[in-house]
C-alpha positions as CSV (number, residue, x, y, z in Angstrom):
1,X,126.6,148.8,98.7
2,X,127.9,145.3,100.2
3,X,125.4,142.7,101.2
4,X,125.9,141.7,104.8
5,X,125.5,137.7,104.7
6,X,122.2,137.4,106.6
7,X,121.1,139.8,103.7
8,X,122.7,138.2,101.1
9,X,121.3,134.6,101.6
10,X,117.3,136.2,102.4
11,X,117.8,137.8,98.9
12,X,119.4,134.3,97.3
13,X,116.6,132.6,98.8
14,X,113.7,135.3,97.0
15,X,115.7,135.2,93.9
16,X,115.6,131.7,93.5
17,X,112.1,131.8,94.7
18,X,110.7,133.7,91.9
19,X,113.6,132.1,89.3
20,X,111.8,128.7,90.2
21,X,107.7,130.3,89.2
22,X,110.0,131.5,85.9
23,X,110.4,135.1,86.7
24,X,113.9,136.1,85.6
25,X,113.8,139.5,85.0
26,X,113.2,142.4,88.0
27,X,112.7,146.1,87.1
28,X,112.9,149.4,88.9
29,X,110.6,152.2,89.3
30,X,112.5,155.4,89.1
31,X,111.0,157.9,91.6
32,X,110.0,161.3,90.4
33,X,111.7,164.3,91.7
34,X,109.5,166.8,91.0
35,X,105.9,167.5,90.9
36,X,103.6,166.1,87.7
37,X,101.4,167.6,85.7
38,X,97.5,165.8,85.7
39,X,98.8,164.3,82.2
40,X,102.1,162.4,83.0
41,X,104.3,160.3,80.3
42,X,104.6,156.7,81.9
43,X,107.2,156.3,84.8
44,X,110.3,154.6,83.3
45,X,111.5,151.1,84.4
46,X,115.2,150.5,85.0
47,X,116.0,147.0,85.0
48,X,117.9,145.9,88.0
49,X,121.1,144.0,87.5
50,X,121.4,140.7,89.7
51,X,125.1,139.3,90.0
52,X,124.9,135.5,88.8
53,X,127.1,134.8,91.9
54,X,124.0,135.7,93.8
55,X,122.1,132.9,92.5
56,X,121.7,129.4,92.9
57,X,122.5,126.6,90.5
58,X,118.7,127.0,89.0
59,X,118.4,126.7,85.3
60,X,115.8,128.3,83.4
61,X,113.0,125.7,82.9
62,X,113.0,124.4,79.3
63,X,109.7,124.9,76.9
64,X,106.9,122.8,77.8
65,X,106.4,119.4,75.8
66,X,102.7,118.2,75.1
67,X,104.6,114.8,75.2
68,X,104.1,113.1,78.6
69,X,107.2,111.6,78.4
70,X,109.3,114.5,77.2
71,X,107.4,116.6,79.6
72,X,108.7,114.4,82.7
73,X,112.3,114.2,81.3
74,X,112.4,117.8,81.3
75,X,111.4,118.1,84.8
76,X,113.7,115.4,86.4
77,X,116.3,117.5,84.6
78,X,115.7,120.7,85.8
79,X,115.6,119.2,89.4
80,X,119.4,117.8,88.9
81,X,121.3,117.1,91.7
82,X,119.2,118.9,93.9
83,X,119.9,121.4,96.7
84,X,117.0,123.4,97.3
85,X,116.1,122.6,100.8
86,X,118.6,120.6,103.8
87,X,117.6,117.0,103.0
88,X,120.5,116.6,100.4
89,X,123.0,117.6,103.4
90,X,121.4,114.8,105.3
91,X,121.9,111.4,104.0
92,X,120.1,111.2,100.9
93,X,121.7,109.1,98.9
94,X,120.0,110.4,95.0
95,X,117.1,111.9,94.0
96,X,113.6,109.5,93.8
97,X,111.7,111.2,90.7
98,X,109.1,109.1,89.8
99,X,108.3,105.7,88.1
100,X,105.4,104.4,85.3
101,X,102.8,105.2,82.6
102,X,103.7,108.7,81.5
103,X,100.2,108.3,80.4
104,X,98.7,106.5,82.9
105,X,95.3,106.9,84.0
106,X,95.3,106.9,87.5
107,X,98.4,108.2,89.7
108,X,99.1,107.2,93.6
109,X,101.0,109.8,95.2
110,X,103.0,108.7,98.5
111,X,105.0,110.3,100.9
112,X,108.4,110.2,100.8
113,X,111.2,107.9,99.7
114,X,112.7,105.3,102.3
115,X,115.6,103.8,102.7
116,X,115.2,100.9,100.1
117,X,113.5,103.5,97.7
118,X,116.9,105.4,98.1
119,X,119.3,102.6,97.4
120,X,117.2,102.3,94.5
121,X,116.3,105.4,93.0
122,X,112.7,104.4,92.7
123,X,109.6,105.3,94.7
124,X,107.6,101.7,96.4
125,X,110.2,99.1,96.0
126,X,110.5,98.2,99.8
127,X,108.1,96.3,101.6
128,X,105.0,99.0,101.4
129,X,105.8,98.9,98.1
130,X,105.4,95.4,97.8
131,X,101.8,95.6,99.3
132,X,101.2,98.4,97.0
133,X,102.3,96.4,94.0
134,X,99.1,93.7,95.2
135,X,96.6,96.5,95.6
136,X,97.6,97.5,92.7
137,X,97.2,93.8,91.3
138,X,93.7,93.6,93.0
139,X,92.3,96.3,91.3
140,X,93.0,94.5,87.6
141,X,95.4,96.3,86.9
142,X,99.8,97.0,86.8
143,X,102.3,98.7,88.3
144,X,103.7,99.5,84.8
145,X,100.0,100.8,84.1
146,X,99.8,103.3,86.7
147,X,102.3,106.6,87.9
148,X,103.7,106.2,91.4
149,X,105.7,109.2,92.9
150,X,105.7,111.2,96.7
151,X,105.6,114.9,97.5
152,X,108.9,115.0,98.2
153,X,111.7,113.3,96.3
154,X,114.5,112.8,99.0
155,X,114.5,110.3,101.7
156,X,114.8,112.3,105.5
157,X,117.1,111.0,108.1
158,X,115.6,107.9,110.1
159,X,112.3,107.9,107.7
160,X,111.0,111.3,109.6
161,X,107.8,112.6,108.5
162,X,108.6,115.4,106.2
163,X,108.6,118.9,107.4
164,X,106.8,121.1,106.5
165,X,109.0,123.6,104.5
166,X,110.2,120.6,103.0
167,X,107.1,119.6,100.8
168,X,106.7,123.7,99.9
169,X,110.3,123.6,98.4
170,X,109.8,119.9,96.1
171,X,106.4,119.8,95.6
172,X,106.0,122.1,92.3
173,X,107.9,119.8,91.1
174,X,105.3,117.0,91.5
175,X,102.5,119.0,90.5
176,X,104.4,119.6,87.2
177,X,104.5,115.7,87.1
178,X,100.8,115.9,87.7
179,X,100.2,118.3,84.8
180,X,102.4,116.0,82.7
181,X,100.7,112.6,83.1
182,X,97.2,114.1,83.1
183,X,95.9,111.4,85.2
184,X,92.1,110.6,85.1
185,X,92.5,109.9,88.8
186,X,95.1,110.5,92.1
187,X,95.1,108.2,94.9
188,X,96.8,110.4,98.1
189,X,98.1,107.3,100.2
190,X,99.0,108.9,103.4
191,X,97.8,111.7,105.9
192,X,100.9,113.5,104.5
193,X,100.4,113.4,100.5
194,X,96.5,114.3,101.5
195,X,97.3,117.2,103.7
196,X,99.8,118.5,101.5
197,X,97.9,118.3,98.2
198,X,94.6,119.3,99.9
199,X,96.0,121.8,102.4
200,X,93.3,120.8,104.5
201,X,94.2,119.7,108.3
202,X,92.1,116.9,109.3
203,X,92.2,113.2,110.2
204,X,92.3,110.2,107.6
205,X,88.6,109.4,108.8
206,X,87.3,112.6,107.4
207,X,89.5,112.8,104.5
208,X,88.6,109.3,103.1
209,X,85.5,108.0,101.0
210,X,85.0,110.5,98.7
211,X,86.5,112.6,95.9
212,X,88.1,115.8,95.8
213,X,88.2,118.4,92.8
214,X,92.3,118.9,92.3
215,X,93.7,120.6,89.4
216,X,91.7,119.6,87.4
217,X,91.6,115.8,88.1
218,X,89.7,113.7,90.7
219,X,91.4,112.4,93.8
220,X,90.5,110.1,96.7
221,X,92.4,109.3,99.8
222,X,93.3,106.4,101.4
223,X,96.3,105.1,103.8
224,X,99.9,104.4,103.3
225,X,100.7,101.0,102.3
226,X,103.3,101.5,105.1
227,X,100.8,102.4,108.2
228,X,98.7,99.3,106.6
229,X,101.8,97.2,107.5
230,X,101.7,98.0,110.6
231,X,97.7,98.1,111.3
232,X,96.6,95.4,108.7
233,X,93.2,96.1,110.4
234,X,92.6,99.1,108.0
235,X,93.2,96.8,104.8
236,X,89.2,96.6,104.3
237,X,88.9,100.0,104.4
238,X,91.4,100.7,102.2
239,X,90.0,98.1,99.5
240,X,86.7,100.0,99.8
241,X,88.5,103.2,99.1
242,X,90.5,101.7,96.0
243,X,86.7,100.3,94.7
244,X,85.5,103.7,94.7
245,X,88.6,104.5,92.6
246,X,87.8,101.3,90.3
247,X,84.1,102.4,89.7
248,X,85.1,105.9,88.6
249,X,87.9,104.3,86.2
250,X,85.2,102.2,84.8
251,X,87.3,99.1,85.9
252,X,85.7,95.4,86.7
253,X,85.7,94.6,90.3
254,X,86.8,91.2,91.3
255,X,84.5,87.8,92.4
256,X,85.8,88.5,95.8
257,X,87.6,90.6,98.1
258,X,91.3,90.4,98.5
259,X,93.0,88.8,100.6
């Protein structure tokens, strides 16, 4: 029976939904047409043919690597030129993965790529990035030592905050970054990177100054190097929060404060 298109693009949708958790293969239950006996033989599953034009451009995710670095390449190329949700039809200039350590210890998670970071292909090169580069420096430590990505990997039109549907469709992806690096430690900069990874609705102020159990790993929340730009007031609080981080890593914290 044709698919109206309405139909057609809510099945697309599930199909690539369940394609992206690596299900691939969908089966029937033939209904019985007459009564059973208490003692039945097991009901027989027809496998449901599903028209490749249906589909979206979704590849089958490639075997797992224990190799950090294999394990990211993999990812980045299963994402590809990516069309899974509207951002691509509006302006984004090329995918921002991820930059760093594959095996880095401790991993800051933003929120979304601007407009520099889209010129550039990289996530924190614009201004915030430049003050995260010297928190970064202030806790003893690199920017080549650490992993820096966002929950979402395209930059929205004007810098919007992302919506909503938006970090459901990319962030798998990160969380498969996550499982990569194995971080010892994940700094959410951002009401946006904390809600999303949290899935808890509450303001910075009740979010911050202590850490929260996330797959596995510990992770603290603190605020965007961008909002810090624009309230430099919050700078002390952030340094407290990246302390808390520095004690749990085991690193040595400086003669003084930063400036």
């Amino acid at each position: 029976m044709p698919l109206d298109s309405q139909l057609r693009q809510a099945l697309t949708d599930r199909l690539r939904y369940y394609r992206e958790l690596g299900i691939y293969d969908f089966y029937r239950r033939e209904p019985s047409a007459v009564a059973q006996p208490e003692i039945t033989a097991p009901a027989t599953l027809t496998p449901i043919p599903i028209a490749e034009e249906q589909l979206p451009a979704t590849p089958k995710p490639k075997v797992a690597s224990t190799d950090p670095s294999t394990a990211l390449r993999l990812i980045r190329e299963d994402i590809g030129d990516c069309t899974r949700c509207r951002l691509h039809q509006q302006g984004r200039k090329q995918i921002v993965f991820g930059v760093g350590n594959p095996n880095a210890d401790l991993m800051f998670i933003g929120e979304a790529p601007g407009a520099d970071e889209d010129l550039q292909g990289e996530p924190f090169v614009g201004r915030a990035g430049q003050l995260l580069n010297n928190m970064i420096k202030a806790m003893g430590i690199r920017r080549e030592d650490v992993y820096i990505a966002n929950i979402i990997k395209c930059r929205p039109p004007g810098n919007r905050t992302p919506e909503r549907d938006e970090c459901e469709t990319c962030s798998p992806f990160l969380m498969r970054q996550i499982d990569a690096v194995k971080p010892k430690a994940i700094v959410a900069l951002g009401a946006v990177a904390a809600k999303t990874l949290l899935a808890i609705n509450a303001p910075m102020s009740e979010l911050r100054g202590r850490w929260y159990d996330f797959r596995g790993t510990k992770l603290a929340v603190t605020y965007h190097p961008a909002f810090l730009l624009r309230d430099p007031r919050q700078k002390k609080e952030t340094w407290k929060d990246l302390q808390m981080v520095m004690k749990d890593l085991g690193l040595a914290m400086p003669a003084k404060d930063p400036e």
